[in-house]
BALOGU-374470 format. One record per residue: residue number from 1; z, y negated, x of N, C-alpha, C, O in turn. Coordinates in pm, whole numbers, plus 32768, in hexadecimal, padded with zeros to 4 digits. Example, Ala and Ser with C-alpha at 12.3 -4.5 7.8 and 13.67 -1.06 7.14 Angstrom:
BEGIN
> 1  830C  8239  8527  830C  81C2  84CE  830C  814A  8528  834E  814C  8590
> 2  82C4  80E1  8505  82CA  806A  8557  8313  7FFD  850A  8324  7F8E  853D
END
This chain:
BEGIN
> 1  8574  7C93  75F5  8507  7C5E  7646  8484  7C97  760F  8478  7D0E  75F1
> 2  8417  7C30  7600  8395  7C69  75DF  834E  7CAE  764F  8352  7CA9  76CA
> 3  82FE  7CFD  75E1  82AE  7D2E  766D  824B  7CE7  76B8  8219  7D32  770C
> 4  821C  7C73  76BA  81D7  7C28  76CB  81FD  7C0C  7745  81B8  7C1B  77A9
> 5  82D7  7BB7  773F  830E  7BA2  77A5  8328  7BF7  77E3  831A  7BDD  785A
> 6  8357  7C82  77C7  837A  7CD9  7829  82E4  7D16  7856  82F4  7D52  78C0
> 7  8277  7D19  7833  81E8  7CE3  7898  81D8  7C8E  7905  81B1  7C99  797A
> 8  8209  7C26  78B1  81F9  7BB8  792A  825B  7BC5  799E  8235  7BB8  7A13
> 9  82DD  7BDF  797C  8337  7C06  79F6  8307  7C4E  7A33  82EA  7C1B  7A9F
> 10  82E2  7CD2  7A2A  829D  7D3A  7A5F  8244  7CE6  7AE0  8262  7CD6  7B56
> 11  81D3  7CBC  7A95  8186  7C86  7AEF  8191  7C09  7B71  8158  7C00  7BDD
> 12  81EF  7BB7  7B2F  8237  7B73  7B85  82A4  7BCB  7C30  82C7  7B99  7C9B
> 13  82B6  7C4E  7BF7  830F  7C9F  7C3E  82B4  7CD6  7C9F  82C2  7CE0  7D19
> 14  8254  7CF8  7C54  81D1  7D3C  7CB4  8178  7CEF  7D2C  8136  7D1E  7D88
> 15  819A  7C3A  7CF8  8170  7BF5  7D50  81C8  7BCB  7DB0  81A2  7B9E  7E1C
> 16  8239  7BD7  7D93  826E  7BB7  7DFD  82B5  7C37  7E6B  82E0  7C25  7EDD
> 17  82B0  7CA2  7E2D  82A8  7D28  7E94  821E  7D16  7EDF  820E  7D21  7F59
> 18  81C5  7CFB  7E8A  814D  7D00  7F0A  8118  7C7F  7F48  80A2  7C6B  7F66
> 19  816C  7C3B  7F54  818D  7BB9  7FB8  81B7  7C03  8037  817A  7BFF  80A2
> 20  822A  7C4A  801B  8286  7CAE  8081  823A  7D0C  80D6  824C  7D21  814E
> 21  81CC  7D4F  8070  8156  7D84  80AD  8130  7D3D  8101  814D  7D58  8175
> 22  80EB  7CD9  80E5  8077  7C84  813C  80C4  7C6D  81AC  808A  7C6E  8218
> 23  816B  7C4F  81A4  817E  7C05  8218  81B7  7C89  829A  81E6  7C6F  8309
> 24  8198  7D41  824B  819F  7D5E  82B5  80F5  7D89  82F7  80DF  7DB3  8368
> 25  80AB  7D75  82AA  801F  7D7F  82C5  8004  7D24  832C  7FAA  7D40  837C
> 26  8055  7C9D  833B  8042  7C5D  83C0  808D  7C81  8425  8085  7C41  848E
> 27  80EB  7CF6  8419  8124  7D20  8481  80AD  7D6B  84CF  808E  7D55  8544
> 28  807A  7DB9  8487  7FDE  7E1E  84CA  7F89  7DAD  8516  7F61  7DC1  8588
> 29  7F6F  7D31  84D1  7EFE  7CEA  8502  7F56  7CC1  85AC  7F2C  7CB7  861F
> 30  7FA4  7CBA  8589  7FE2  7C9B  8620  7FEB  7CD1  8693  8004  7CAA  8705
> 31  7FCB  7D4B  8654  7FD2  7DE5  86AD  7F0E  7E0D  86BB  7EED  7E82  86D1
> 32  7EBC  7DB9  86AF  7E47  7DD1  8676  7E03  7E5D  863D  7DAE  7EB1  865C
> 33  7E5C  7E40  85DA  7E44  7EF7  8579  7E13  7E64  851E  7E16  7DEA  852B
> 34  7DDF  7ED8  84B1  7D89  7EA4  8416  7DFE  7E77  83EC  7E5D  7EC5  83F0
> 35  7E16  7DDE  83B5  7E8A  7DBA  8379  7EB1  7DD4  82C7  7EA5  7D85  8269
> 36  7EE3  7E63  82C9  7F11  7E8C  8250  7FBA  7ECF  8271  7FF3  7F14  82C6
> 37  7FD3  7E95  820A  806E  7E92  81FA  809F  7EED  8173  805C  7EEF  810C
> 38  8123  7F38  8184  8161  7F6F  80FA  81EE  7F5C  80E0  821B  7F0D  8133
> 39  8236  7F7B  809D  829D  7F8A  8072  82BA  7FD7  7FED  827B  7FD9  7F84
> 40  833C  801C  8019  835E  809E  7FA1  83EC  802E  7F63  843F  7FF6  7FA9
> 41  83DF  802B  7ECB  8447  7FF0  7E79  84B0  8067  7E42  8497  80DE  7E30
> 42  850A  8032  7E33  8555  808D  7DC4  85B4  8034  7DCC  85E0  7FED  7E27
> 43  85D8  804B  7D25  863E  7FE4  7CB0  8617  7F80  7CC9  8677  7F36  7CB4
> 44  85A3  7F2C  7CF9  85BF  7EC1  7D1D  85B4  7E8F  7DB8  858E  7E1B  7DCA
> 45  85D3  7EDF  7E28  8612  7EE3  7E8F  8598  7F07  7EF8  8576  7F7D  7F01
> 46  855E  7EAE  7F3E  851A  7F02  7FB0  856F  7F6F  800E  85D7  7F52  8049
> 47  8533  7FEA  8011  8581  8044  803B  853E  8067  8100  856B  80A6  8160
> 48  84B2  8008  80E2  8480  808A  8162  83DE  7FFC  8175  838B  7FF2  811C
> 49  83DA  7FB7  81DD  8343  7FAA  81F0  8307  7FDE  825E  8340  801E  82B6
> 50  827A  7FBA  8259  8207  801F  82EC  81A6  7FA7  82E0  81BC  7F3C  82A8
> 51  8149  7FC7  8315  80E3  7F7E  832A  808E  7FDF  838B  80C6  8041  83BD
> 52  800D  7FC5  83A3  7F80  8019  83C8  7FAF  8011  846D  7FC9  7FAA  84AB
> 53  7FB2  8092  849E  7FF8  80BF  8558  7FB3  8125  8568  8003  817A  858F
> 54  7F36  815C  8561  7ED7  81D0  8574  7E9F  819D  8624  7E89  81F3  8679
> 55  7E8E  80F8  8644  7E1F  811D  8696  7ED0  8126  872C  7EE3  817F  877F
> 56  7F20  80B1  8714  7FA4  80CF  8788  7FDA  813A  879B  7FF6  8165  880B
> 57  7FF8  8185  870F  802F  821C  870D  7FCE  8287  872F  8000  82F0  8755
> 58  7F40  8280  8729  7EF4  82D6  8740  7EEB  8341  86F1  7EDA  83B4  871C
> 59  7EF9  831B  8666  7EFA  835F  85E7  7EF7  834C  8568  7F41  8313  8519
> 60  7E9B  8381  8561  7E0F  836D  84F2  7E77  839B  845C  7E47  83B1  83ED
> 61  7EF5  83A1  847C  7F5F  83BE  83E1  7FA0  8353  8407  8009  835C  83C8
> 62  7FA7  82E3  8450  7FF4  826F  842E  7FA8  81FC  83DB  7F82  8191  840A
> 63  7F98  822C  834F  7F61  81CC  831D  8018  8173  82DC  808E  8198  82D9
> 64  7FB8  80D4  82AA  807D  80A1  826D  80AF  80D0  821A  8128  80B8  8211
> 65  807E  8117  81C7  8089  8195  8133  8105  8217  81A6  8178  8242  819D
> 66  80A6  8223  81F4  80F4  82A6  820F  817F  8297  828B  81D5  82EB  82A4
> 67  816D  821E  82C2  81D3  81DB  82FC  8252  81C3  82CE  82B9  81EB  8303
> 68  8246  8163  8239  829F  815D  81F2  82D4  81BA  8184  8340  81B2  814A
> 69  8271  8216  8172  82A2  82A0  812B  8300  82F8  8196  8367  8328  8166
> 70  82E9  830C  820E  833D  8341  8283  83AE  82EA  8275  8402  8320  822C
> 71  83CA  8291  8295  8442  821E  8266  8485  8262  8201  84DC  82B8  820C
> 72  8450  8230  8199  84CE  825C  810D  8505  8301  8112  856F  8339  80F4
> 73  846E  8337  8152  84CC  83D7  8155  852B  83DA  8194  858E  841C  8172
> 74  8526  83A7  81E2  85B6  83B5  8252  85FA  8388  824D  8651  83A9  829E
> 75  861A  830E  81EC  866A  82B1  81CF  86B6  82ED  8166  8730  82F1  816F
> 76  8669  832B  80E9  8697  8387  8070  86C0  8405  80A3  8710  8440  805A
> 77  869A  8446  8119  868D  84AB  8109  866B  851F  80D8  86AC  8588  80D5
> 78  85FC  8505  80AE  8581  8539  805A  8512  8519  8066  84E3  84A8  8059
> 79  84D3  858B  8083  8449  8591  8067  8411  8566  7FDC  83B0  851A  7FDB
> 80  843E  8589  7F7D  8429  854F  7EDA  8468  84BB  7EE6  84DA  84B2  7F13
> 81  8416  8433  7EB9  8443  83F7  7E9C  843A  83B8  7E0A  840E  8346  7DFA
> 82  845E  83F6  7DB6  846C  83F4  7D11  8499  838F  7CF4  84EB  836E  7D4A
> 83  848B  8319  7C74  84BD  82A0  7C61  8499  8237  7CC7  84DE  81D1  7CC9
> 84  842B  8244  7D25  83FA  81D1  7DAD  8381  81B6  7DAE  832A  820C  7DA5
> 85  8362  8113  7DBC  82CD  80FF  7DB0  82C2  80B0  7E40  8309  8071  7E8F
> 86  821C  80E5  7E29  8217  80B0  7EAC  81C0  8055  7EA8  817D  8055  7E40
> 87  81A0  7FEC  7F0E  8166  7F49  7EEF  80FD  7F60  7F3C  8135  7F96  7F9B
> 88  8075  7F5C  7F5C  8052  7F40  7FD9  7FAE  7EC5  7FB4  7F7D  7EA1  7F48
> 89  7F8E  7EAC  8026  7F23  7E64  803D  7E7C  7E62  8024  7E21  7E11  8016
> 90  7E8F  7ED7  8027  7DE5  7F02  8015  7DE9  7F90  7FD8  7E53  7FCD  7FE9
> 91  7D7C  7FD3  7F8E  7DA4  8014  7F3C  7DAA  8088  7F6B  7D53  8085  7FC2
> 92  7DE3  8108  7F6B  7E06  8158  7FC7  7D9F  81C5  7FF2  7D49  81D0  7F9A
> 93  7D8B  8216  8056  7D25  826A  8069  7D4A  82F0  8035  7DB5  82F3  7FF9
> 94  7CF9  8375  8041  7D45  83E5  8012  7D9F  8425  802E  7DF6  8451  7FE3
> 95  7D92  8433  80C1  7E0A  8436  8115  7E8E  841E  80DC  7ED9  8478  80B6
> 96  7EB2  8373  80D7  7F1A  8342  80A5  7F45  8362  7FFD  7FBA  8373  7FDB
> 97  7EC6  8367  7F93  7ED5  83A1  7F42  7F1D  83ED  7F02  7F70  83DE  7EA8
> 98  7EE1  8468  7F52  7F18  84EF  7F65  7FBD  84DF  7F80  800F  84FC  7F29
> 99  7FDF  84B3  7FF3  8066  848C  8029  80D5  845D  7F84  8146  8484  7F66
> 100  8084  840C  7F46  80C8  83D3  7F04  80E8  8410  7E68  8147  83F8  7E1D
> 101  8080  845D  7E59  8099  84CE  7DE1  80EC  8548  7E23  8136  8582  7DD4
> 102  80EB  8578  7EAB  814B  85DC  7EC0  81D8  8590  7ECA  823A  85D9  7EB9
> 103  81EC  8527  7EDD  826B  84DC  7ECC  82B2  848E  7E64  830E  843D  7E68
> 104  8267  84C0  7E02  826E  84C6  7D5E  8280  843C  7D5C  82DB  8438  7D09
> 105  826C  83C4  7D7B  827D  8326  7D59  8250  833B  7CCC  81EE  8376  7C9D
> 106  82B9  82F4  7C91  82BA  82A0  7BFB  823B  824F  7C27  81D7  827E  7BF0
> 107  8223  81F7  7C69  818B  8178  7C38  817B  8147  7CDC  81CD  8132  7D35
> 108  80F5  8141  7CD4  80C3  80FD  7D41  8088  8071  7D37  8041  805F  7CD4
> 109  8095  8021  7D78  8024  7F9C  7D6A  800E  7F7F  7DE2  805A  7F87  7E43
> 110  7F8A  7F52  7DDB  7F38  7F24  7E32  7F05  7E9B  7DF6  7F01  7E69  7D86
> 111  7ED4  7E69  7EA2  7E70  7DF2  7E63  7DEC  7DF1  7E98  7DA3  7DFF  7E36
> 112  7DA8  7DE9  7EFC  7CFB  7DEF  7ED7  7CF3  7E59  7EE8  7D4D  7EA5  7F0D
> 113  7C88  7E70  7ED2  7C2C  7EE1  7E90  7BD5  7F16  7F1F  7BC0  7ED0  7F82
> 114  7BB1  7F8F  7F0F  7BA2  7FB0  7FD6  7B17  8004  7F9A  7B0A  807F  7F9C
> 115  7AB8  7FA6  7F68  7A4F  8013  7F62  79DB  8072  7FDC  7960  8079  7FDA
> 116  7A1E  809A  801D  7A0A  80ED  809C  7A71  815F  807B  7A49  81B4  802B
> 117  7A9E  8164  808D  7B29  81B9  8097  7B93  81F4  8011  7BD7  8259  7FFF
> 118  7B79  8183  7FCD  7BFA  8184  7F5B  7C07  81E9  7EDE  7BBD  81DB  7E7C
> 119  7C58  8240  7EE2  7C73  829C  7E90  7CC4  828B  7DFA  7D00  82E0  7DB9
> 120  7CB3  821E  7DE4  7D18  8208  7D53  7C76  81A2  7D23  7C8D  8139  7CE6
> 121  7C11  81BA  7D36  7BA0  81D6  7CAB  7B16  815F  7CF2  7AAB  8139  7CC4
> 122  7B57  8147  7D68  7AD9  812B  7DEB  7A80  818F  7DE0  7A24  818B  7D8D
> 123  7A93  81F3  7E35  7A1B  8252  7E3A  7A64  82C6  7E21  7A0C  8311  7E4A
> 124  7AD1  8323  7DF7  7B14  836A  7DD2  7B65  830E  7D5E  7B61  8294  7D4B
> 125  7BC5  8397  7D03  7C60  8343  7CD5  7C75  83D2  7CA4  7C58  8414  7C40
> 126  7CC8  83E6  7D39  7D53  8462  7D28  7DAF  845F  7CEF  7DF0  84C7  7CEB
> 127  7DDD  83F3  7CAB  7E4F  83B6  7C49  7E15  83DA  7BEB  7E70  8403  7BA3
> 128  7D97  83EF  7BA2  7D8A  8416  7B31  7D38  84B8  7B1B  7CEB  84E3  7AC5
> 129  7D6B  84E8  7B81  7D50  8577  7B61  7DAB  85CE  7B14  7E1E  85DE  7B3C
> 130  7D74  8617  7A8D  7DED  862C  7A49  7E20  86BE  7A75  7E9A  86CD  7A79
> 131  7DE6  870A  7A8C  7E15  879C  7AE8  7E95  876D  7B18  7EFB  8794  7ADE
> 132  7EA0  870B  7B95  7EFE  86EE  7BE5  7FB7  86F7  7B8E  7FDB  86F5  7B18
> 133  7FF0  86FF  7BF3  80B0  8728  7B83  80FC  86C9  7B94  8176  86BD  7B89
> 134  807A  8661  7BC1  811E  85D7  7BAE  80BC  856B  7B8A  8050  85A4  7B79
> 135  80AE  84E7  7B76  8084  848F  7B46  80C1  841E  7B3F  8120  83F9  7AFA
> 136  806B  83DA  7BA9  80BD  834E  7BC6  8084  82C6  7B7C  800D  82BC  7B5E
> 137  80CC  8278  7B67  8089  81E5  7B03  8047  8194  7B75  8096  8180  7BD1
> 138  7FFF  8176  7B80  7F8E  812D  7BE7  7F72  80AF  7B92  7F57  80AD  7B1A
> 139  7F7C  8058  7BDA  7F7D  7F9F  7BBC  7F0A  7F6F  7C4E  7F2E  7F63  7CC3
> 140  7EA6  7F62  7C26  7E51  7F0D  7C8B  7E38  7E8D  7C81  7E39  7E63  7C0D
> 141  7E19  7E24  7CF1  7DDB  7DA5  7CD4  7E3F  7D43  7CDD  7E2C  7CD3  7CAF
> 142  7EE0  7D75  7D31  7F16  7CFF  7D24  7F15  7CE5  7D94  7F16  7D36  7DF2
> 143  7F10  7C2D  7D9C  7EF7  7BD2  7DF4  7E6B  7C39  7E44  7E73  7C64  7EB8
> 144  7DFB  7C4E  7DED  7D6E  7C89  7E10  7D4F  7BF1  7EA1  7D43  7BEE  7F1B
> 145  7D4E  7BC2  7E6C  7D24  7B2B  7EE0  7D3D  7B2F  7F1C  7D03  7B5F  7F7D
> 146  7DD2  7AEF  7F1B  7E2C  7AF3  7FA3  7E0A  7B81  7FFD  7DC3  7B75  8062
> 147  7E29  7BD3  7FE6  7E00  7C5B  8018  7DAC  7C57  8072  7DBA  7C48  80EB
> 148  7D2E  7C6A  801C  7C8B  7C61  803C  7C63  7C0F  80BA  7C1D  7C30  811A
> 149  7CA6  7B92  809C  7CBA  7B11  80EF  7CDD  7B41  8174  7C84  7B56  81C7
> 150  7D71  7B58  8194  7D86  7BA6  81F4  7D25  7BF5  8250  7D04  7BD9  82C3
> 151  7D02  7C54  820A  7C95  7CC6  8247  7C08  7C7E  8297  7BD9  7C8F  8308
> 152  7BE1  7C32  822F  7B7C  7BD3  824F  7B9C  7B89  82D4  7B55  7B92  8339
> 153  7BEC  7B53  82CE  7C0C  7AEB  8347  7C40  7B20  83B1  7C66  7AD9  840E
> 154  7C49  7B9D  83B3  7C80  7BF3  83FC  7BED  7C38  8457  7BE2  7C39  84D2
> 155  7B97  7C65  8404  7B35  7CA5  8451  7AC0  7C03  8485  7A7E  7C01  84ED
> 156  7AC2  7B99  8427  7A82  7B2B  845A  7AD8  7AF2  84F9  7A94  7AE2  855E
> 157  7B5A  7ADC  84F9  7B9C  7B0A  8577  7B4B  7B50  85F9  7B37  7B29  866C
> 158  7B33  7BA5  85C6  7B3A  7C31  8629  7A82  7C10  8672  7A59  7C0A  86E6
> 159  7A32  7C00  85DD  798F  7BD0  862A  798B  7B73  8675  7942  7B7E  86D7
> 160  79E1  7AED  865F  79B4  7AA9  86A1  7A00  7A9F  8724  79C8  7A64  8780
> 161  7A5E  7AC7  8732  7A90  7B26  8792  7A3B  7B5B  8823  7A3C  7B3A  889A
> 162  79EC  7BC9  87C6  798C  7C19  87F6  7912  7C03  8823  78CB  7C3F  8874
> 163  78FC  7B74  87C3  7840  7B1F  87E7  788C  7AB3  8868  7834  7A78  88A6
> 164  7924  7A8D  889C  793F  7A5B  88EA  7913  7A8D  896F  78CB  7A46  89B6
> 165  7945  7B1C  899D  7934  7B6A  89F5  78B9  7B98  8A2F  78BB  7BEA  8A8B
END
């Protein structure tokens, strides 16, 4: 196989894990949390998803990063989840970051870009600090639209909502 194709598979794989994303990112919108969604892979295999539960749970560590990282730990039984990537929706904050280099993930991807918040090269990128003792492969920008889209229609939702009342 060229590398060209085993590129393109790649990317094809990445879009359709973060399809899986998005569709638990509408689990949040349902719950009226920020609709961002994740999922942790391994071999192949969704092992673990979350989605954004900070404002129902009343905690400011339920982001979908750290939802579905709680998932696979407990599912693996491990805190390390070595060989697992995780999918999510918007690009992650430091918080989740952090979470995800102490849980040694092989690769992360995301899809839009969170310039407020976003720590993989928004306004930080903790992924590329070289001090740090683990180092994860970071893939941004898939399904950036679709994503973005979401978020958008999500807080346009919510104003007019709000200019109702």
């Amino acid at each position: 196989m060229t590398e060209q194709m085993s590129g393109q598979m790649t990317a094809q794989r990445d879009a359709n894990f973060m399809r899986q994303a998005i569709s638990q990112a509408h689990n949040a919108w349902a719950l009226g949390e920020v609709p961002v969604g994740a999922l942790v892979v391994r071999d192949g295999e969704i092992i673990a998803t979350g989605f954004n539960q900070p404002i129902g749970t009343h905690d400011p560590t339920a982001h979908a990063e750290i939802m579905a990282l709680r998932a696979a730990a407990t599912i693996l039984g491990n805190y390390r989840l070595p060989g697992c990537e995780l999918y999510v929706t918007l690009e992650p904050c430091a918080m989740c970051s952090g979470a995800m280099i102490h849980a040694r993930l092989a690769r992360v991807v995301y899809g839009a870009p969170d310039p407020k918040t976003g720590a993989c090269g928004s306004v930080v990128h903790l992924f590329a600090q070289e001090k740090l003792n683990h180092h994860t492969e970071l893939v941004g920008g898939v399904l950036a639209g679709d994503c973005g889209q979401l978020l958008k229609d999500f807080f346009a939702e919510r104003r007019a909502r709000s200019l109702a009342s």
